[in-house]
C-alpha positions in Angstrom: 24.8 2.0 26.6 24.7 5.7 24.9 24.7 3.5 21.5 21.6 1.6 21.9 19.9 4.3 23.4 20.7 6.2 20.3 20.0 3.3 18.0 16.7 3.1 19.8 15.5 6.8 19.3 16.6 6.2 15.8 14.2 3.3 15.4 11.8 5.0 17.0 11.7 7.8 14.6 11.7 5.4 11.5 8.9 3.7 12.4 7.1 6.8 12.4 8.5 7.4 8.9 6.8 3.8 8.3 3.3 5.2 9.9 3.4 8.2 7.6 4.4 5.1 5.0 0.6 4.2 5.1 -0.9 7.6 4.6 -1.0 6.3 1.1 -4.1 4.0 2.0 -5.9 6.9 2.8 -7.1 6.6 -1.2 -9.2 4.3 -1.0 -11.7 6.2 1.5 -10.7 9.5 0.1 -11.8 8.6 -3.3 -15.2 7.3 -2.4 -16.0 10.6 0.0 -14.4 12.4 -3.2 -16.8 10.5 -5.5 -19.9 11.5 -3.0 -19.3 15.2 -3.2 -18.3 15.8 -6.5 -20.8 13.2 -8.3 -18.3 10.9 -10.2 -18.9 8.0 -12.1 -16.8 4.7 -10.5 -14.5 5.3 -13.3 -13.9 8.7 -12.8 -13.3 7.8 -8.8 -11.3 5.0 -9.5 -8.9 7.5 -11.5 -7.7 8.9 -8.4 -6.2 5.3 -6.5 -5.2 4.6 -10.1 -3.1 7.8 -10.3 -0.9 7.3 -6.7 0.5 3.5 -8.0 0.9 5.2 -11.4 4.3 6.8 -10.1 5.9 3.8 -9.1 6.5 2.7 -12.5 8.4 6.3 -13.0 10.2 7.0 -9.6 11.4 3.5 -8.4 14.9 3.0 -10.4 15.5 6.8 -10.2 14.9 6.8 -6.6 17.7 4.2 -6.3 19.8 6.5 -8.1 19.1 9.6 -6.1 19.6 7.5 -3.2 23.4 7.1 -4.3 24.1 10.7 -4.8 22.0 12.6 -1.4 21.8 9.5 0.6 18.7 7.4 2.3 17.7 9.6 5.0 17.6 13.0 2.8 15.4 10.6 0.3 13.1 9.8 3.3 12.5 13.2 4.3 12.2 14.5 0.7 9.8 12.1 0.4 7.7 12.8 3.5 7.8 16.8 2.7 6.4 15.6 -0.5 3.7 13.5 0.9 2.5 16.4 3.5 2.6 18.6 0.3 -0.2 16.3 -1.2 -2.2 16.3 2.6 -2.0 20.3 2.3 -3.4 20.7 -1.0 -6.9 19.0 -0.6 -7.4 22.0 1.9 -7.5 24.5 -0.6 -10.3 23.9 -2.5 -12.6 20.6 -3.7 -11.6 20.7 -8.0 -11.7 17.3 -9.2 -8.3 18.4 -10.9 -6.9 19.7 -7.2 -7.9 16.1 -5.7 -5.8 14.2 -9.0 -2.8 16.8 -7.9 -2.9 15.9 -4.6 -3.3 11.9 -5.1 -0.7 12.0 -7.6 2.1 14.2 -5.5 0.8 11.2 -2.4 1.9 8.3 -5.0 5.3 10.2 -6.2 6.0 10.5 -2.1 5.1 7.0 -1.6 7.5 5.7 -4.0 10.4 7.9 -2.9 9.6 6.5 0.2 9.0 2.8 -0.2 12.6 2.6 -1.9 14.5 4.5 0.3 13.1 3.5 3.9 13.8 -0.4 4.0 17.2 0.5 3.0 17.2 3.2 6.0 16.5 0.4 8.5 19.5 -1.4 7.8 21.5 1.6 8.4 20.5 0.8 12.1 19.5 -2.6 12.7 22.6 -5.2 12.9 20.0 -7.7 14.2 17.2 -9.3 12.2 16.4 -7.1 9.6 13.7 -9.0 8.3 11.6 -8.9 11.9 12.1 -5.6 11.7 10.6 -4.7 8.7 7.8 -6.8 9.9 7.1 -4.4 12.2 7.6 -1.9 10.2 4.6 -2.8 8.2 2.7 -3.4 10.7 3.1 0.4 12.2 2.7 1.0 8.5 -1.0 -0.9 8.5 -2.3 1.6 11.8 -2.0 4.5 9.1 -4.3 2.6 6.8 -7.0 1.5 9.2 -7.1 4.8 11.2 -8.2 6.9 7.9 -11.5 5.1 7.6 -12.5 5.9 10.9 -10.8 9.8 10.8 -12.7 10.2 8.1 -15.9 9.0 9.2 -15.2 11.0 12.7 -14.8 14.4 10.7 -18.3 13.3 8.5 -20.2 12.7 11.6 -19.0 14.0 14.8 -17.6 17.6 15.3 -15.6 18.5 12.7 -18.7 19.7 10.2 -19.4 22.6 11.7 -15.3 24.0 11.5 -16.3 23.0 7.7 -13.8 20.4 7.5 -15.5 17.1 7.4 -14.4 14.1 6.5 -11.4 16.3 4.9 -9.9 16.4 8.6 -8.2 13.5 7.6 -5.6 15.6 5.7 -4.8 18.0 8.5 -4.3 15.4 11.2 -1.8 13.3 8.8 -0.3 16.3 7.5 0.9 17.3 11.1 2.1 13.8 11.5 4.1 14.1 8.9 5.3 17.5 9.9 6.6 15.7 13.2 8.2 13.2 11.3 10.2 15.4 9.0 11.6 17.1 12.3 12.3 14.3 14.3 14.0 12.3 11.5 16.2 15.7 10.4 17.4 15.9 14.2 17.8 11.9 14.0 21.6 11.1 13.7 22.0 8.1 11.3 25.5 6.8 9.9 25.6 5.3 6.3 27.8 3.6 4.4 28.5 3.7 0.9 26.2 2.3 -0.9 27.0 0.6 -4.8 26.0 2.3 -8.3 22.2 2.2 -8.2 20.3 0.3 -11.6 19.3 1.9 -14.5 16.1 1.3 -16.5 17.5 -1.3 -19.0 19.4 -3.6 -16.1 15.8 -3.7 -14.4 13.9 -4.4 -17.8 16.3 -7.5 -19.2 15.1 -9.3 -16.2 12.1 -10.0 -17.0 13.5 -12.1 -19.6 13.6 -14.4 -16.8 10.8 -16.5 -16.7 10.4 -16.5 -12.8 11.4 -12.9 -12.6 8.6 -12.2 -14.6 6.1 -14.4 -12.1 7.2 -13.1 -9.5 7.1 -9.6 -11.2 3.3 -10.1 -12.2 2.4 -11.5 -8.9 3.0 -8.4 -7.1 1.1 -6.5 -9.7 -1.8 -8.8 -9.0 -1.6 -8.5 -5.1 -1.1 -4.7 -5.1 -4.1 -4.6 -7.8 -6.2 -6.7 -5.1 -4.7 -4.5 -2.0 -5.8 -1.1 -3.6 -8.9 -3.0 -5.4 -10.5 -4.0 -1.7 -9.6 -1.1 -0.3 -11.4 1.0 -2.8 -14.4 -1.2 -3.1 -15.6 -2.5 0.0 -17.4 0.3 1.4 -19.0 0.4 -2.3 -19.8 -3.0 -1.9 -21.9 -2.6 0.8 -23.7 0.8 0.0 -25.0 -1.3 -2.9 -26.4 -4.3 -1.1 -26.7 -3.4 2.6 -28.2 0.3 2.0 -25.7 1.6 4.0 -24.3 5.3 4.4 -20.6 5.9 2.9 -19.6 7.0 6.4 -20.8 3.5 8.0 -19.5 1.7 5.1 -15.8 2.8 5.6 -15.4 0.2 8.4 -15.1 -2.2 5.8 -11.9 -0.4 4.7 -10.8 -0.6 8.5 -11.9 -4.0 8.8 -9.3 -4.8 5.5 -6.5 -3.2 7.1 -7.0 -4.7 10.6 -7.0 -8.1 8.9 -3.8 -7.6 6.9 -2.4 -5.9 10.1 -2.9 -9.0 12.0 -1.5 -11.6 9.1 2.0 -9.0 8.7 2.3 -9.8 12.0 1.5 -13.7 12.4 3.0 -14.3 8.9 6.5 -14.0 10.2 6.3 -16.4 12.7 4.2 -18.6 10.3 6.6 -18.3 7.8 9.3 -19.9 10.1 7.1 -23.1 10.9 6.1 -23.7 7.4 7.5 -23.4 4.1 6.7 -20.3 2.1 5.2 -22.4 -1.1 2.5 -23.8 1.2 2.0 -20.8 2.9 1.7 -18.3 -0.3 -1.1 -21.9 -1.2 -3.1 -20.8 1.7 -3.1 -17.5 1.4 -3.7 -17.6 -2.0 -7.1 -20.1 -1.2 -7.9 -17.6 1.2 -8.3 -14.7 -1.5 -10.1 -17.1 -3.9 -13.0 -17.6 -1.5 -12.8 -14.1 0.0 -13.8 -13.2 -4.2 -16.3 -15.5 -4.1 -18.3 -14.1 -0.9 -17.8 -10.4 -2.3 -19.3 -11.2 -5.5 -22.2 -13.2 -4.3 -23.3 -12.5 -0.7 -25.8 -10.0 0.3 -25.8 -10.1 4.2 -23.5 -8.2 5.9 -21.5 -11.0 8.0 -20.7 -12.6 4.6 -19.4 -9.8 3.4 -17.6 -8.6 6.2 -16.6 -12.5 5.9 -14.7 -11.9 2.5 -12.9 -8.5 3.6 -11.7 -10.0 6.6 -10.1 -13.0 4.7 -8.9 -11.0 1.7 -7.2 -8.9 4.2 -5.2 -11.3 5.8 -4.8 -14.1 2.5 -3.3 -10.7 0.8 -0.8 -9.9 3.5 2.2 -11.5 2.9 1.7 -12.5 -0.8 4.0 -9.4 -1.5 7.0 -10.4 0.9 7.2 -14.0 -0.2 7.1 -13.1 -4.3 9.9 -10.6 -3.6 11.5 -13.0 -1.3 11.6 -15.9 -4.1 12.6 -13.4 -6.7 15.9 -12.2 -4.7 16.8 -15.6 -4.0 15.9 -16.8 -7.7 18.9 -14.5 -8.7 21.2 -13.2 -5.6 24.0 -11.9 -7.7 21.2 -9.1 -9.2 19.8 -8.3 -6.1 19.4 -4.2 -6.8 18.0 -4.7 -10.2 15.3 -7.3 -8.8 14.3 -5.0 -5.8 13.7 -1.9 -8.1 11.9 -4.0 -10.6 9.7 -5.3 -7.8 9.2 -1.9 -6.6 7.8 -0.8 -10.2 5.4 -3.8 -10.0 3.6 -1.9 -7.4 2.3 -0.1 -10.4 -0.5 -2.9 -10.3 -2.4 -0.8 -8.3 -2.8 1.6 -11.1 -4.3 -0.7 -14.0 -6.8 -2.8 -11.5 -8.8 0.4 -10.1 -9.3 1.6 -13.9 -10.3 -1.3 -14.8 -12.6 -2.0 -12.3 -14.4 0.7 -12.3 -15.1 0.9 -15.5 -16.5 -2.8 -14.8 -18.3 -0.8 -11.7 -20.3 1.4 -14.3 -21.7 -1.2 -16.0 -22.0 -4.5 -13.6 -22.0 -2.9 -10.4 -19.8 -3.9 -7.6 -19.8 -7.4 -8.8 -17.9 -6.3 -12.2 -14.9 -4.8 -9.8 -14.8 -7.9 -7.8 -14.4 -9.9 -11.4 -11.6 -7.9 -12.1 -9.7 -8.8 -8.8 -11.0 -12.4 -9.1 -8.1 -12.4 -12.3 -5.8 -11.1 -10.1 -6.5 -13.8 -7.9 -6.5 -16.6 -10.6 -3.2 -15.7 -11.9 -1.9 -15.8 -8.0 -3.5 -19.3 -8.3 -1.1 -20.2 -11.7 1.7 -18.8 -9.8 1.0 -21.1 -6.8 1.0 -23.9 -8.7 4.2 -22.7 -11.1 6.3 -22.3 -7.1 5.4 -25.8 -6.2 6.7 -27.7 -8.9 
């Protein structure tokens, strides 16, 4: 009885560790209320999302690594203290240059902590992992709607005259995160050896493999997507609707509430129907949600779009990773840390569209997800045959 009570508190706590997971998200509002009071162009904003997925591509295999030498739970909280390092520093002062500091020490944390908390979990689940981690993302998807509406709280309601504003998002995370470090160092967790973690040339050869490489570029496209919406929504409708950034960011909440709810009815989905047919779906769902972004101008359309994107975009990353472990089971470790470094989408798609911003609008950024989605499409097609 003492055991599952313990293994219960231990859950607990790393589900916390998965809410402070999605603190990550909080770029996508950040960066537009950064844009507002600094007075940068969509390219110069989009620098900022583009920056935090830039560090996956460094820190994934070498995360593994360190993993094998300090073990997974030291790698989870040096990768929360890092992450409440990046909440702490916005507080200091407003510098464009102190914002890219802070958004880049969120991404290293992020990446520290994406590799090294799945692994946790099965440190103290002997059950079904794979509901588990379910769940997991779904504690992780409260992190990332709450910010929008944080934000907007601290831009409209009190906060303004303490001088914080919107900015009260940091502080309010940052002690979060401060709880989660102390609970999870006072958390007893038993580990067992784990095997020599992958170097940078066993993860590369891989994508030699044809379907390792689909696979590889499909999670590119649907992190590109993720980081894309969440970044361009609210822009999206300051453009057509007239609307103020702080009433905008529900669109951001909206996202996240939609991908909440497909995390969470994907897994029992994904038990009725096969995952090609599903990953079809989803994948129709994101083609049409690009189409009502790009072309409607009234707000239930758009709100239309976000809320489909949101939820066609929520599994797409579980079932590419899932096809690419099974594609090659005897390279497991390799695969996982090369499908960690495709997270590195979310840096190219942000450039990208917002230099498309400057010149089309929101309509360019909403082109440059739309070949996100097409290639999803090709990759649809490629895992039915």
């Amino acid at each position: 009885m003492s055991n599952t009570k313990s293994s219960l508190g231990a859950l607990a706590v790393v589900m916390l560790c998965f809410f402070t997971m999605g603190f990550v998200d909080l770029v996508g509002i950040a960066s537009n209320y950064v844009q507002q009071d600094l007075g940068l162009t969509h390219a110069q904003a989009n620098i900022m999302p583009s920056l935090v997925f830039f560090w996956f591509l460094i820190f994934s295999v070498p995360t593994g690594i360190l993993m094998n030498k300090i073990g997974r739970k030291k790698t989870v909280l040096l990768s929360i203290v890092v992450t409440v390092l990046s909440l702490v520093l916005p507080l200091c002062g407003e510098s464009y240059a102190l914002m890219l500091c802070a958004f880049s020490l969120l991404g290293i944390g992020n990446a520290l902590m994406q590799t090294s908390l799945n692994p946790l979990v099965s440190n103290i689940v002997t059950g079904n992992l794979s509901a588990t981690l379910t769940f997991g993302q779904f504690v992780k998807a409260i992190a990332s709607f709450l910010a929008p509406y944080i934000a907007m709280w601290g831009a409209t309601a009190v906060i303004p005259s303490m001088g914080l504003g919107w900015k009260v998002l940091f502080p309010v995370y940052a002690v979060i995160g401060t709880i989660a470090i102390v609970a999870l160092s006072l958390t007893t967790i038993h580990e067992e050896p784990v095997a020599k973690g992958s170097g940078f040339a066993e993860c590369f050869k891989l994508l030699a493999n044809p379907f390792i490489l689909l696979c590889f570029l499909g999670i590119m496209c649907h992190v590109g997507i993720d980081v894309g919406t969440n970044t361009t929504a609210p822009k999206i409708l300051m453009e057509r609707l007239g609307l103020d950034l702080a009433t905008a960011g529900f669109a951001t909440s909206l996202y996240f509430i939609f991908r909440t709810i497909g995390c969470l009815s994907g897994s029992a989905i994904l038990r009725l129907i096969p995952e090609k047919v599903f990953f079809a779906v989803s994948v129709c769902m994101i083609i049409a949600a690009m189409i009502l972004m790009a072309t409607g101008t009234a707000q239930w359309v758009l709100y239309t779009g976000i809320a489909l994107v949101g939820f066609g975009n929520s599994n797409i990353f579980s079932i590419c990773f899932a096809q690419a472990l099974n594609h090659d089971p005897a390279h497991k470790n390799e695969i996982s840390g090369l499908m960690i470094m495709g997270l590195f989408g979310g840096t190219i798609f942000p450039l990208a569209m917002g230099l498309m911003s400057d010149v089309m609008g929101s309509v360019g950024a909403v082109l440059v997800m739309a070949v996100g989605a097409a290639y999803l499409t090709f990759f649809a097609f490629k895992m039915a045959k």
